[in-house]
Wavefront OBJ file of the C-alpha trace (Angstrom):
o trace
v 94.763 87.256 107.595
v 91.020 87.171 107.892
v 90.078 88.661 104.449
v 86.284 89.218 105.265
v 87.218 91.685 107.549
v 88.672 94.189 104.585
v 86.502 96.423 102.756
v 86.831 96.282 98.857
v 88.116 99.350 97.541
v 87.600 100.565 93.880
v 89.701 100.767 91.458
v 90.190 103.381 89.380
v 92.498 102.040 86.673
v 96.088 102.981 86.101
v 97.367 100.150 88.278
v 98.753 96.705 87.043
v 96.688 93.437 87.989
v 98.232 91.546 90.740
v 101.446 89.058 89.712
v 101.409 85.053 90.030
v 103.471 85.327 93.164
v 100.701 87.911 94.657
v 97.438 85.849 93.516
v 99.474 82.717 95.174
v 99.310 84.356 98.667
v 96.200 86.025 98.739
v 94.887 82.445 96.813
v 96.300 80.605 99.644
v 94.550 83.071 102.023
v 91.523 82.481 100.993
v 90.823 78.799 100.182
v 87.797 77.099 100.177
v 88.540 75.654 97.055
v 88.432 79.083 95.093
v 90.733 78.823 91.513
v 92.121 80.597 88.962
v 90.747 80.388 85.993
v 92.815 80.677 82.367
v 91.784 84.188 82.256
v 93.187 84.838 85.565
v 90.033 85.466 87.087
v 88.651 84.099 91.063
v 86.002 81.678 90.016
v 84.208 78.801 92.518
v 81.443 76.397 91.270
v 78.784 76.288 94.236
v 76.827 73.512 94.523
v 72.738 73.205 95.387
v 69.710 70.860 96.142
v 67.947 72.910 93.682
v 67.323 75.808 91.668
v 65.232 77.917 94.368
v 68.447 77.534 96.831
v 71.008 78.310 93.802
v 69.111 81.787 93.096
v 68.494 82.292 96.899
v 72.461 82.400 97.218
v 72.900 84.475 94.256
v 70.401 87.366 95.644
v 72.257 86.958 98.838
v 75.855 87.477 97.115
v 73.998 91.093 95.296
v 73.428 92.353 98.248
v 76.945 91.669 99.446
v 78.173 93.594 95.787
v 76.202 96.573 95.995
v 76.960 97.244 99.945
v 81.237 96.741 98.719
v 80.447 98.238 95.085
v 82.052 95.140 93.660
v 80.546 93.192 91.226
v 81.371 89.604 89.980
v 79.861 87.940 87.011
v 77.193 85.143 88.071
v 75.883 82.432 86.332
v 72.873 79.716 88.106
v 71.693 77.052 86.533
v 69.596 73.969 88.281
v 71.524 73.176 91.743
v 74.286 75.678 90.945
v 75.790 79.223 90.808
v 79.154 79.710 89.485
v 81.177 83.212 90.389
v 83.912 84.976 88.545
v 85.508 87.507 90.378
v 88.263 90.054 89.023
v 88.488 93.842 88.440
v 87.291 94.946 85.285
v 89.355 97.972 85.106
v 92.799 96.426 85.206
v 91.601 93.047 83.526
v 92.758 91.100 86.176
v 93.257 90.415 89.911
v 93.429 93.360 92.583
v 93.441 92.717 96.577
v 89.262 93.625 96.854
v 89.118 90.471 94.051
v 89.919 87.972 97.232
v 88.206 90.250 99.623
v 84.952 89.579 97.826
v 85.429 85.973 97.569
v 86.196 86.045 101.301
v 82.518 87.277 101.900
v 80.806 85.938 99.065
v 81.823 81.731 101.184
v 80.249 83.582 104.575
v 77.139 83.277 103.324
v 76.943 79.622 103.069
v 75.601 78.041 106.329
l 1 2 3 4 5 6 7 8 9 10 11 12 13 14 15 16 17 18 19 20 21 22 23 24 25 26 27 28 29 30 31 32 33 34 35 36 37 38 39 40 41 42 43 44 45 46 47 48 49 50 51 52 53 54 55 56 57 58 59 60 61 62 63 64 65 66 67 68 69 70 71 72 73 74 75 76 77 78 79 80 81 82 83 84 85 86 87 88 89 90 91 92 93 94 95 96 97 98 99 100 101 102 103 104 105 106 107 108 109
């Protein structure tokens, strides 16, 4: 299943986070050496020549967020960006979580 092609949806609460044997498939879906973290969160360490490229990635993965209305935590540092996906709402993984991530390794060339 091509997950870029999905449009994140948002979540509203009063739904449970997604189970192992759900974050498995999607997981496996996606690839691109995404991972789960110990808080059950998407995250993926990107790697850069240098700082200006890092941050150029990171304004390019805002403008993905605001067009989907999904958010992930991002943190650059020289030659890096790391992201940390999940939905806040449910404190854990929902289906738009892998979507994201999906779009978010399109941008790289």
């Amino acid at each position: 299943m091509d997950l870029t092609l999905k449009k994140c949806i948002p979540c509203s609460g009063g739904m449970p986070p997604m189970n192992d044997q759900q974050i498995t498939k999607f997981l496996k879906s996606l690839g691109n050496n995404w991972q789960i973290n110990n808080q059950k969160h998407l995250f993926k360490s990107f790697k850069f020549q240098n700082f200006i490229q890092a941050v150029e990635f990171t304004n390019k993965i805002t403008e993905i967020a605001e067009k989907e209305g999904h958010h992930p935590d991002l943190h650059i540092s020289w030659g890096q960006c790391n992201v940390e996906i999940w939905t806040h709402k449910i404190n854990g993984l929902a289906e738009s979580d892998f979507y994201l991530a999906a779009k978010i390794d399109k941008i790289l060339p």
